[in-house]
N, C-alpha and C positions, 0 to 999 in steps of 0.2 A: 149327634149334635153337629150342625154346619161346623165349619172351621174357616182356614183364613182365604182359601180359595172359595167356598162357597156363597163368605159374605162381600168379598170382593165383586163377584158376580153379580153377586144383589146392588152393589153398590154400583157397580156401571152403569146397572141400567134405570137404576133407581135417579143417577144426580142431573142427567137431561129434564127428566121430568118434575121434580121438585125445587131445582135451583130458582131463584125470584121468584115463588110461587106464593102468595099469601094465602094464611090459614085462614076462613072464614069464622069456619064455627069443628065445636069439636065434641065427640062423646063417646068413653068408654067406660070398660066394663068395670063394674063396680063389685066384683067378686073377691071378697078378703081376702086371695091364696092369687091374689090376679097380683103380678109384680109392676104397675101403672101410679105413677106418683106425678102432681102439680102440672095435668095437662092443661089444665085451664088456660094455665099461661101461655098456651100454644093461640089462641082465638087471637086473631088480628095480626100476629108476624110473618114475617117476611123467612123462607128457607134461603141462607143464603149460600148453603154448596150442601156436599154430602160426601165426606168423607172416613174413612177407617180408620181403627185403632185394635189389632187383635181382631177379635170375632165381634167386634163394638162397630154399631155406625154410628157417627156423630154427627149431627146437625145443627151449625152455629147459627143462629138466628142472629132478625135488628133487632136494636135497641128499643126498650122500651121507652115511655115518659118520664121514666126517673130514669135513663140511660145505664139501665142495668143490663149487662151481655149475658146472654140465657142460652143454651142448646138443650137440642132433643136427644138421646142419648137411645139407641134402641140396641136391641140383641136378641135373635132369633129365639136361643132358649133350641128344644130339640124338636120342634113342628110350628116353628115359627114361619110365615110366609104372607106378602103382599100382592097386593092385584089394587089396580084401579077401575072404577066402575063409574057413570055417571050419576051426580048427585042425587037426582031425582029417583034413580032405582034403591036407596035405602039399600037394607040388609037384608030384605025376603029373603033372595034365593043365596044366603049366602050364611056359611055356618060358623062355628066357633068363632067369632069377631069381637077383638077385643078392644080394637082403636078404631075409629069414622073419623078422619077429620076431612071437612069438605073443602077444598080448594076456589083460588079466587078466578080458575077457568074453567067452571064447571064439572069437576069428577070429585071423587068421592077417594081419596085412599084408604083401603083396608089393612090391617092387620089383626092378619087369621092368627089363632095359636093353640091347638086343640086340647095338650095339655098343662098350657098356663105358666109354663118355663120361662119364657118369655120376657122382656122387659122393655117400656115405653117409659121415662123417665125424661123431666125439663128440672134443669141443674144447670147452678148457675157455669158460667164458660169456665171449663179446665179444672173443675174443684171439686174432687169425685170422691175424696178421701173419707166423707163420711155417708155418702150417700151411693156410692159404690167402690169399693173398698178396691175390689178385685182389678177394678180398670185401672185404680192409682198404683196398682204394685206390679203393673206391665212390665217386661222386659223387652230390650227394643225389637223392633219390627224387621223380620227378617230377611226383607228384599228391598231393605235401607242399606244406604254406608253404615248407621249404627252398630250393625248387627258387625262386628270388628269378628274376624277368626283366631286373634291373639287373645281378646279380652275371652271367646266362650271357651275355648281352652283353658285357659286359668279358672274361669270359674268353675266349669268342670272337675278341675283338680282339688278345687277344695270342700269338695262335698262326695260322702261316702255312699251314697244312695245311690239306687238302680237308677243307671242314666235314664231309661223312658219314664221315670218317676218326674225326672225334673225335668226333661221335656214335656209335662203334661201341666207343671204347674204355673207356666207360663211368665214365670220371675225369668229365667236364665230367657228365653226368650218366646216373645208372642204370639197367637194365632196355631199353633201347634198342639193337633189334637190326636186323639186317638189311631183315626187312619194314617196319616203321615208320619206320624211319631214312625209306627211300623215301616211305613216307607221308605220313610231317609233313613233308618239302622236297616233293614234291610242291604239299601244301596252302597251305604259304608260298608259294610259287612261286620259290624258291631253286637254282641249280645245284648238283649234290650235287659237282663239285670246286669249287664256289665258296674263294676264300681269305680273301676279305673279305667280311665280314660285317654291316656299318653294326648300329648301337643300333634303327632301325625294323625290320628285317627280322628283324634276333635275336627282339625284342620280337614279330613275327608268327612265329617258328617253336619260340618257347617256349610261343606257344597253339595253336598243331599239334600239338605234341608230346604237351600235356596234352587235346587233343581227339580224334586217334587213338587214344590208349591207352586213354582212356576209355569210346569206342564201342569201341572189341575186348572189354573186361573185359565192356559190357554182352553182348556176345554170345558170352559164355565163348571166347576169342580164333579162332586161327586154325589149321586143321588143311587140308595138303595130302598128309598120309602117318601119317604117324607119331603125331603128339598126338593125344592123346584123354585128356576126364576122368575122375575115380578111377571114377564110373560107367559109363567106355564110352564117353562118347558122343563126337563131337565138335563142335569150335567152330564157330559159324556164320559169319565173321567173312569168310573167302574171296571170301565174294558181293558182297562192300561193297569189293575193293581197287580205287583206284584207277592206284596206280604198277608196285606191286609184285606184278613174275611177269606185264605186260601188256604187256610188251615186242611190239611192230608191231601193237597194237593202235590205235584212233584215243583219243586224249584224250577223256576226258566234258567237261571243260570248252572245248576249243576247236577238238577235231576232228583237231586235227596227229597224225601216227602217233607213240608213242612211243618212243623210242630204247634199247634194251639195251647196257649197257658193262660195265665194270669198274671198280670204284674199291674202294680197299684192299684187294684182291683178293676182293672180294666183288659177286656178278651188282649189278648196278645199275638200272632203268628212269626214265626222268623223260621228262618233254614237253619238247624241245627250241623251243618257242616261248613257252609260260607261265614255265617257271625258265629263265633268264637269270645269268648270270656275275657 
């Protein structure tokens, strides 16, 4: 599944060409397992930026006639991906398509999503509590001031759970998936079912976090299948892992093979001699 570098990516290159763009007309997929709710409300507004939240892009829209604030709320899901195509080319040559909305300069944006993880959602501005639950219980964004290294410290300390458990569930903090998870414990030198956490190690795996994510964004993230930018392309970032997907390979920093397991029921890799318990 993209994570926060990957929808970062999507979103740079996504907000030049959607900002003041008005929706013409709109139609997707009406598939009951399809996660797409009240796009209707998309025909006739205005996008008026595109920005992130987590692994969420959020789209504030104008106002409508009754001066109601509306955004489009979307989320890759794990084969999520856009392109824009000119209006008139329709869908032929184009597959699993689950959003068309046509634009007021002639193209077409698509979102592909092949297996339907996905999510295109118009909710009204910042009220997600019932209609996406997961976005309201974010933890803050961690290449913000929010993201404090005193406050994740503390919250670390008060929960007995394998740390890469609660760096997965994106309450302690957002956009933190699977690959980086690995990454920043890794780089801290952290055991990812560590339970304790002391205030120094927090404080080294709060600048993992924001140094990981930051080299992926720089290399528009990280594709082993499925991700690719609205252009196509995909992320550089694979070349540069060091934990993750390296499993019985040697460690770059000390040589040990590294260990593949399980934790939270998500694959795991670490150096069984640099992180330590």
């Amino acid at each position: 599944m993209p994570e926060l570098p990957e929808v970062e990516s999507v979103r740079r290159q996504l907000a030049p060409e959607l900002t003041g763009r008005v929706v013409r007309e709109v139609w997707w997929d009406a598939h009951p397992h399809a996660r797409l709710s009240d796009l209707e409300l998309l025909a006739g507004r205005r996008i008026l930026a595109v920005q992130r939240r987590g692994k969420f892009l959020l789209c504030p829209l104008d106002r409508d006639i009754d001066g109601d604030d509306l955004e489009l709320v979307l989320h890759l899901g794990m084969t999520g991906s856009f392109r824009f195509v000119p209006a008139e080319h329709g869908m032929a040559d184009v597959t699993h398509v689950r959003l068309r909305a046509v634009l007021d300069d002639g193209r077409a944006l698509l979102f592909r999503d092949p297996r339907r993880f996905g999510r295109a959602s118009v909710v009204p501005a910042g009220d997600y509590d019932r209609a996406i639950p997961t976005l309201a219980s974010l933890g803050p964004e961690p290449l913000s001031d929010a993201f404090d290294p005193d406050a994740f410290a503390a919250a670390l300390a008060r929960t007995r759970g394998p740390v890469k458990a609660r760096l997965l569930d994106q309450r302690l903090v957002a956009g933190v998936g699977n690959i980086y998870a690995d990454e920043a414990l890794w780089l801290a030198r952290i055991h990812p079912t560590s339970r304790r956490v002391g205030r120094a190690r927090a404080h080294a795996l709060h600048a993992a976090i924001r140094a990981v994510l930051a080299a992926a964004i720089e290399r528009e993230g990280t594709t082993f299948r499925d991700y690719q930018m609205v252009n196509g392309e995909s992320g550089r970032n694979a070349d540069y892992l060091q934990a993750y997907g390296q499993g019985d390979l040697p460690c770059s920093r000390c040589g040990t093979t590294l260990v593949r397991s399980v934790v939270a029921q998500r694959g795991t890799t670490h150096c069984p001699s640099c992180q330590r318990r």
